[in-house]
C-alpha positions as CSV (number, residue, x, y, z in Angstrom):
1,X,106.0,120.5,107.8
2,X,105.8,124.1,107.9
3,X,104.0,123.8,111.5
4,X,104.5,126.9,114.1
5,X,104.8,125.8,118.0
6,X,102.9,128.8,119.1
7,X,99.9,129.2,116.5
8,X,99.4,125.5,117.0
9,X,99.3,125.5,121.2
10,X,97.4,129.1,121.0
11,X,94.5,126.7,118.2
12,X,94.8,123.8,120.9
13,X,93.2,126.3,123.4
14,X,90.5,126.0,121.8
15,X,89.7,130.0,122.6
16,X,88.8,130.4,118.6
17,X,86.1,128.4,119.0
18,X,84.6,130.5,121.8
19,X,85.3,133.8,118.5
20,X,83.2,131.5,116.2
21,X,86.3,131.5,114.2
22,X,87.4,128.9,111.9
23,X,90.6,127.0,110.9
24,X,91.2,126.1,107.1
25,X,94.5,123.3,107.0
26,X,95.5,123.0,103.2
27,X,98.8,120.8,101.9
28,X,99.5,118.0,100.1
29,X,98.1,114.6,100.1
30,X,99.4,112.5,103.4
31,X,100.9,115.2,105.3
32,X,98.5,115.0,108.3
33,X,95.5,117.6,107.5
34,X,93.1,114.9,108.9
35,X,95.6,114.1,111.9
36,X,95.5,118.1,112.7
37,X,92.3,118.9,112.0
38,X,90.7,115.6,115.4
39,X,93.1,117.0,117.0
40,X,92.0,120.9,117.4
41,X,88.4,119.7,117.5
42,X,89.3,117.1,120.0
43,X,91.4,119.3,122.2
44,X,87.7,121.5,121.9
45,X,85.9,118.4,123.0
46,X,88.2,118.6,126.5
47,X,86.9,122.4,127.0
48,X,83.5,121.2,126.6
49,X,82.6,121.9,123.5
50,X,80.8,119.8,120.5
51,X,82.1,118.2,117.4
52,X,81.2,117.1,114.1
53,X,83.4,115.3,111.6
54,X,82.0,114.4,108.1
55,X,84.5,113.6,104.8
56,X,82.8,116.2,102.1
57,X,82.2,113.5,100.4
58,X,80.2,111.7,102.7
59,X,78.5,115.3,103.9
60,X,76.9,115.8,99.9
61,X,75.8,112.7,100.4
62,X,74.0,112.9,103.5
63,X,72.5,116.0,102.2
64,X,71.6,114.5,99.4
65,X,69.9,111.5,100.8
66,X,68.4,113.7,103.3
67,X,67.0,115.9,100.6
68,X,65.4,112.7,99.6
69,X,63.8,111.8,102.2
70,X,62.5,114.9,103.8
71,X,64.8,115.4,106.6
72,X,66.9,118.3,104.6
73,X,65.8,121.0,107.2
74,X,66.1,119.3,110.5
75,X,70.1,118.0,109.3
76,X,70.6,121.8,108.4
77,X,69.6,122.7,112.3
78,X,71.1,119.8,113.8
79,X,74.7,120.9,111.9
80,X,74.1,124.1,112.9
81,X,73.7,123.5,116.3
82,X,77.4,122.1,116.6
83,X,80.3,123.9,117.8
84,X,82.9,122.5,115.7
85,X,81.8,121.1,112.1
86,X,85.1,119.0,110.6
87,X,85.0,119.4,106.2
88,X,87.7,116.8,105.7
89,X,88.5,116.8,102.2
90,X,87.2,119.2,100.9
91,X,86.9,120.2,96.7
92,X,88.8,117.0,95.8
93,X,86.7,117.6,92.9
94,X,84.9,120.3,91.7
95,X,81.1,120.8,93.6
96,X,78.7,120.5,91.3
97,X,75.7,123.5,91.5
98,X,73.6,121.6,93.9
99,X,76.2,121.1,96.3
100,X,77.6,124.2,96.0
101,X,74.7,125.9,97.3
102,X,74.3,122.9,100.0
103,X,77.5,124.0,101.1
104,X,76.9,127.9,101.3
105,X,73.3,126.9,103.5
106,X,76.1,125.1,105.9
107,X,78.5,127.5,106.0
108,X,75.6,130.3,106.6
109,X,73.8,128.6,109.3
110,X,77.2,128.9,111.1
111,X,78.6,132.2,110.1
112,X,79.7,134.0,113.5
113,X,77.9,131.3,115.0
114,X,80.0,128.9,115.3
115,X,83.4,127.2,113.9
116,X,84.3,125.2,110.9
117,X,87.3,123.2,110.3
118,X,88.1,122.4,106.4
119,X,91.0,120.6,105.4
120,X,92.1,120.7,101.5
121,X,94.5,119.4,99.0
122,X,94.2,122.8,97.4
123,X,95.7,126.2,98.4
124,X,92.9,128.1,99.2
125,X,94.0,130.5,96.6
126,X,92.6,127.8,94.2
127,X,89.1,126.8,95.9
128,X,87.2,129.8,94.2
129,X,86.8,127.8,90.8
130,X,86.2,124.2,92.8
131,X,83.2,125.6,94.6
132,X,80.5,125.3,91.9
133,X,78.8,129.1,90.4
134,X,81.2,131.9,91.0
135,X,78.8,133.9,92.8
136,X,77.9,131.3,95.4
137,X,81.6,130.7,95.4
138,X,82.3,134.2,96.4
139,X,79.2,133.7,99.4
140,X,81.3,130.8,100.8
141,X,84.6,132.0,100.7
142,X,83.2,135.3,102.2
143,X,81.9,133.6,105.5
144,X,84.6,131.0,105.5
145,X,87.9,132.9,105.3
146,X,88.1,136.0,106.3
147,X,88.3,135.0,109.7
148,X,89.9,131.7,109.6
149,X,93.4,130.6,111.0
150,X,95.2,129.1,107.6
151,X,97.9,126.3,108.5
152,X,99.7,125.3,105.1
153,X,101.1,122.1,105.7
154,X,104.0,120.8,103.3
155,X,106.4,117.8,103.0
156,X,106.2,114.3,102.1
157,X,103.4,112.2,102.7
158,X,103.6,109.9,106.1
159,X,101.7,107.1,104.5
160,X,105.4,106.0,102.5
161,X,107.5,103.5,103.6
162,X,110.1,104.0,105.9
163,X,114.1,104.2,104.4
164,X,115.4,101.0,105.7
165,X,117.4,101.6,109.2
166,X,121.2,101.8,109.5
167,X,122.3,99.2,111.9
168,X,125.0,99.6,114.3
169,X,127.9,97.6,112.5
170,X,126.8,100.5,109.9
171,X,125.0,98.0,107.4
172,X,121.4,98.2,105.9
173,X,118.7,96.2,107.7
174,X,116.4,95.7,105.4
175,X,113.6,95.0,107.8
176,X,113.2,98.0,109.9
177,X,111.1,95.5,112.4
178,X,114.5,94.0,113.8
179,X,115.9,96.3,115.7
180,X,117.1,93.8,118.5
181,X,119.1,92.0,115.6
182,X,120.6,95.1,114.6
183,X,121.7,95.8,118.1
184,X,122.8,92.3,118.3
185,X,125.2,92.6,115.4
186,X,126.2,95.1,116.1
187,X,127.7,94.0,120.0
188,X,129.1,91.1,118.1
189,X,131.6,93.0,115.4
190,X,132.4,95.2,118.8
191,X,133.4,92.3,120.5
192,X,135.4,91.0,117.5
193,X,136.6,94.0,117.3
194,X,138.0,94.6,120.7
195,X,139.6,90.7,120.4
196,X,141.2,91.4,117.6
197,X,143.3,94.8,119.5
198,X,143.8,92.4,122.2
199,X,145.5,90.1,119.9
200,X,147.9,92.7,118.4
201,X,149.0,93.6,122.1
């Protein structure tokens, strides 16, 4: 999947959170960009450290509602206040203005502060037009990227089925749930087999 041993044991020791760096994991749908993302923060967590996670989706929204209510400022300084901050899915559609600037006041409040993890279906190549006005866009990217550890992940997703097994006789199983089955079988035509030498003898 396009993973390196090192990069991801060197990000598991959490030492780019004590740089306020951040970590941007991009690839295509189902290839474990969520999965990756827990498991640096949570791999953090064990050093001590504080985590956030929040599905962009659900973050606009928060802000949003917030915004509503009053409480804009103090969910601003309690975000900022967190070590690791976990985008999940982020620019699965384009940002709108509003939260396109919601997003830079994020991202400032922790630039060289503290770390941010964002996961994406897009190559970060691509996020400058999903980001809402170009020159926020450009503000964003600025304090995000530049020092970020990229992981591009690749592959098929891990939410498909499973082929069907191959059991030992060498026929298809087509439940891949009956694996003592398959093993049974498979001692039986072994047996036959072996009768069937002892036979010609």
């Amino acid at each position: 999947r396009g993973l390196d041993r090192a990069s991801v044991l060197a990000l598991a020791d959490a030492g780019w959170v004590a740089s306020h760096q951040n970590v941007l994991v991009v690839g295509p749908t189902g290839v474990g960009k969520t999965y990756l993302a827990c498991a640096f923060a949570q791999a953090a967590l064990r050093k001590g450290y504080t985590a956030l996670y929040l599905r962009a989706p659900r973050l606009f929204t928060d802000l949003q509602v917030a915004r509503g209510d009053g409480r804009l400022p103090k969910v601003f300084a309690a975000w900022a206040r967190v070590d690791i901050l976990v985008v999940d899915d982020l620019a699965l559609q384009p940002l709108s203005a509003s939260q396109g600037s919601d997003l830079l006041e994020v991202i400032e409040d922790r630039s060289q502060r503290r770390s941010t993890i964002v996961t994406s279906q897009l190559p970060v190549a691509e996020w400058h037009d999903s980001l809402g006005d170009a020159t926020v866009a450009d503000a964003i990217l600025d304090r995000l990227v530049h020092n970020a550890h990229r992981i591009e992940l690749r592959g098929d997703s891990l939410r498909r089925p499973q082929r069907p097994r191959i059991a030992a006789a060498g026929t298809t199983t087509a439940n891949s749930n009956e694996p003592e089955q398959a093993l049974s079988d498979g001692r039986a035509a072994k047996r036959a087999s072996t009768k069937a030498q002892d036979g010609r003898k």
